[in-house]
N, C-alpha and C positions, 0 to 999 in steps of 0.2 A: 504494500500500500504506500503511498506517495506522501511522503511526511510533508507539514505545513511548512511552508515559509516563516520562519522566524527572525523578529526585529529585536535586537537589546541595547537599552542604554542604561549606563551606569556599570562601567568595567574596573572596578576601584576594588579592592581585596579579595572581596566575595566573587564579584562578578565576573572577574577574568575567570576564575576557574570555572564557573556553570557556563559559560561560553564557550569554553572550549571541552568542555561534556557534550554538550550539546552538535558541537561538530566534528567531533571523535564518533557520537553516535546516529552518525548520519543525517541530522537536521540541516539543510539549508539557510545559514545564518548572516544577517546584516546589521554590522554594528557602527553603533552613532561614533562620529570623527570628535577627538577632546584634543585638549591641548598637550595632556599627557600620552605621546604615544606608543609607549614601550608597547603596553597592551594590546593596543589595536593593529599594531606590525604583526606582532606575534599571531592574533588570529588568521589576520588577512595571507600571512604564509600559512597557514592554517587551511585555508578556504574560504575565509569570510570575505563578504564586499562591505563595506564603508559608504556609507549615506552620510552628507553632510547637515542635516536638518531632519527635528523629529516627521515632519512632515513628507519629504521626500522617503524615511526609511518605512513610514506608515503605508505608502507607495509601494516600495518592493516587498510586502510582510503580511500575512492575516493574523499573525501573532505576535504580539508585544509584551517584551518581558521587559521590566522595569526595576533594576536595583539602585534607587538615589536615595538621598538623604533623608527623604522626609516629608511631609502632604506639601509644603511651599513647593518644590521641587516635582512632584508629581503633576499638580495643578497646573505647572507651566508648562511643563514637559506635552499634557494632554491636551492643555486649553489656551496654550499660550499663540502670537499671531502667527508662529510658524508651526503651531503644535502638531500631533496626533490625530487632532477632531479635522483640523485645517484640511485635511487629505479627503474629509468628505466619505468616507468607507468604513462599510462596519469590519470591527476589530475584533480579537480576543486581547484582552490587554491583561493582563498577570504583573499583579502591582508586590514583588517581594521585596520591598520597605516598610520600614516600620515608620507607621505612619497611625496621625488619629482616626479612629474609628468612625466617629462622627462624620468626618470629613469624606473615609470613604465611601461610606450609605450614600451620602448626597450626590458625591461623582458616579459613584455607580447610577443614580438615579439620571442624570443628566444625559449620562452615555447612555442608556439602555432608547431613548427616543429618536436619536438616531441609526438604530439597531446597533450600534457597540455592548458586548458584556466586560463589564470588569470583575474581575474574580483576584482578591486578597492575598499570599501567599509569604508572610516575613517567613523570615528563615532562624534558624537554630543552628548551633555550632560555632566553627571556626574557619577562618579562611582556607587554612589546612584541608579540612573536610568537602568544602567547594571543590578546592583541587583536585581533591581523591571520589569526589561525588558522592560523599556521605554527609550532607545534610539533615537535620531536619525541616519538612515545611510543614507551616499549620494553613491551613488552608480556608477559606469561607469564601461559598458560593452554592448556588442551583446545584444538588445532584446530579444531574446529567452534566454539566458544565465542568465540573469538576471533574468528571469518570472520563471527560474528552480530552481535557490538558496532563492528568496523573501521568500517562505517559512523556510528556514532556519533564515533567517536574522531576520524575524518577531517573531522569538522566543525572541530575546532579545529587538526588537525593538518596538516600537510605533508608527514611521513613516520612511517610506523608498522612495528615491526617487531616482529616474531615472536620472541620470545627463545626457545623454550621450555614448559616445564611451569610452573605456579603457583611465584611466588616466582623464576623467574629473571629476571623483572623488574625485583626492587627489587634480587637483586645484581646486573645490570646497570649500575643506577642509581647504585649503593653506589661501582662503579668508575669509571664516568662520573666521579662528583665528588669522587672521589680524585684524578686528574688533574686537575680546574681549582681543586681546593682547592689542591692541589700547585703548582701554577701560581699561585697567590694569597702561598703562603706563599714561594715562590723570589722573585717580583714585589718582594715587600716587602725582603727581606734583602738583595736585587741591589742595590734604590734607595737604600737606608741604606749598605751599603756604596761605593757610589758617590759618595752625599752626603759620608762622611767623608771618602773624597777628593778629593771637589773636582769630580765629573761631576754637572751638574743633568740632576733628569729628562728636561728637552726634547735635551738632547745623546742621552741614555742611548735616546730613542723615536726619535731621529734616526737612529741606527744600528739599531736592532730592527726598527722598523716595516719591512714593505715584502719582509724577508728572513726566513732560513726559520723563527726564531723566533717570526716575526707569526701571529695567529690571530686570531679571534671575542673568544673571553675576554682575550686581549689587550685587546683595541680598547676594549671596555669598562671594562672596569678600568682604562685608564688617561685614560679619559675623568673619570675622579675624578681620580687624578694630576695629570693636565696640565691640565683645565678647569673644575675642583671643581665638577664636574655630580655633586648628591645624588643623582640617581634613575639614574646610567648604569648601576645593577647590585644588582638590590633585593633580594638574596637577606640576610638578618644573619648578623653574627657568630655570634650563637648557634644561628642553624639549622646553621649548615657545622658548627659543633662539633660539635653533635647528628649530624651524618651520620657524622662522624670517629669518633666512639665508634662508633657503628653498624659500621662501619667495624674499627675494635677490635675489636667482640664476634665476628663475623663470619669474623673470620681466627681469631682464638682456637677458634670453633668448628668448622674443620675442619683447625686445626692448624697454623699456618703464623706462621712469623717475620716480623711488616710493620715493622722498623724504621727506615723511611723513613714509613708513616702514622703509628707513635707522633709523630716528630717535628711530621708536618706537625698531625696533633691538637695536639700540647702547640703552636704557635703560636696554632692557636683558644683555647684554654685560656687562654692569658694573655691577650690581646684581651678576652676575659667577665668572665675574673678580675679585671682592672682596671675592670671598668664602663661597658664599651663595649659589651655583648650585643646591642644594639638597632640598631647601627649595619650600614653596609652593609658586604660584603667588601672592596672596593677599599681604606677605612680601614687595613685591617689595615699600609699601607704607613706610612699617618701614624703606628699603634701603635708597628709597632718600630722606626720612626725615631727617634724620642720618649723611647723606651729606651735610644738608643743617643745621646743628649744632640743630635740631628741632625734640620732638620725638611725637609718636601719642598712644602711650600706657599710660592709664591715670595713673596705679601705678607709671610713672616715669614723670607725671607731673610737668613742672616747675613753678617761680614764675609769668611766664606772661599769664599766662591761656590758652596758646596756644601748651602746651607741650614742652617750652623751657628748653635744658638739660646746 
């Protein structure tokens, strides 16, 4: 059977690697030209052809997959004056951003009157995982809509799940990273508190690792901690921010007291705030050490054994 035509933009960690899943397994793929072009060379010796405007790639494509930043980012991508919609044709468009939920109901709604569907689809894991096509996606949309793109999705994925109608996807998503944000923000406070007195990180992984506090997102993160590997967790500070507000807006709109995510937000918040926006999550441990006059990098080790600077 003749696989769709496939459009992608947004080739930044995640997305080079489901791109290039997707053309290893035989999908006919057109991806958006950036400024950054290591990626898009790579495909293009790959097989891929390069469309200069979401509009022109909506042109060679029935299918659009989507990994940017965030609904700003989406909305212009789909509705902007060279968008998506501009191409006049209906689409499958597969929005794998974390994006607010709100925002996708209403897109999805807009698109559906010009016969476009949009179907939800953030993703789970690590870049790594992209690469290797072991994702997770959580997915919301129509039943049949979904049972028609799954194969798609399972080129990059591992496991795909059903959340749902349109939009329970990204709050799937929303809570997924409430949890490992939460877990970033606890990470951080735990090691500085420790530092003050006097437990170095490697003690502190010595008793975690292995028990029932050990996880995935553990391992990671504290592959910064204990072996200041840059790339063990490539998500930035200010994208988690960005989910955290998300996150805010979200509970605000169906009513609900989260003062445990204001917290774990306002620790993104000062991370960005201080000029670290670009840095990885696991940082956030160097951040509020730092604050807290205490550092967790053993070359700058102080005299109290605890990384006092």
């Amino acid at each position: 059977m003749t696989k769709e035509r496939i459009g992608f933009i947004g080739l930044g960690h995640m997305g080079h690697g489901m791109a290039k899943n997707l053309i290893e397994k035989g999908w006919p793929l057109t991806v958006l030209g950036h400024r950054r072009r290591e990626p898009i060379e790579d495909l293009k010796a790959r097989g891929a052809t390069e469309a200069t405007t979401p509009k022109q790639l909506a042109q060679m494509s029935e299918v659009i997959i989507l990994c940017v930043t965030g609904s700003a980012e989406v909305q212009e991508t789909i509705q902007g004056s060279d968008g998506l919609a501009a191409a006049e044709r209906p689409l499958t468009i597969i929005d794998c951003s974390t994006s607010d939920p709100s925002v996708t109901i209403k897109l999805a709604e807009d698109l559906s009157r010009s016969g476009s569907v949009l179907v939800d689809a953030p993703l789970g894991r690590t870049p790594a995982d992209a690469q290797a096509g072991t994702l997770d996606v959580m997915v919301g949309g129509d039943a049949p809509i979904v049972e028609k793109v799954r194969p798609i999705l399972e080129a990059f994925a591992s496991r795909v799940v059903h959340t749902g109608p349109t939009g329970t996807g990204h709050t799937m998503k929303l809570l997924n990273n409430f949890l490992s944000m939460g877990y970033a923000a606890l990470y951080a406070e735990a090691l500085a508190l420790g530092a003050k007195a006097g437990v170095e990180p490697r003690l502190f992984d010595a008793v975690i690792r292995g028990g029932r506090m050990d996880c995935g997102f553990y391992q990671t993160y504290f592959k910064w901690v204990l072996d200041r590997d840059p790339t063990a967790h490539k998500f930035s500070l200010r994208n988690a921010l960005k989910d955290m507000t998300y996150l805010a807006s979200f509970a605000q709109s169906v009513g609900l007291a989260n003062p445990i995510g204001s917290s774990v937000r306002n620790s993104f918040a000062t991370a960005v705030g201080t000029g670290h926006g670009d840095e990885y999550v696991p940082r956030l441990s160097d951040i509020v050490a730092g604050l807290n006059g205490v550092s967790l990098d053993p070359a700058l080790k102080g005299p109290n054994g605890g990384g006092g600077t």
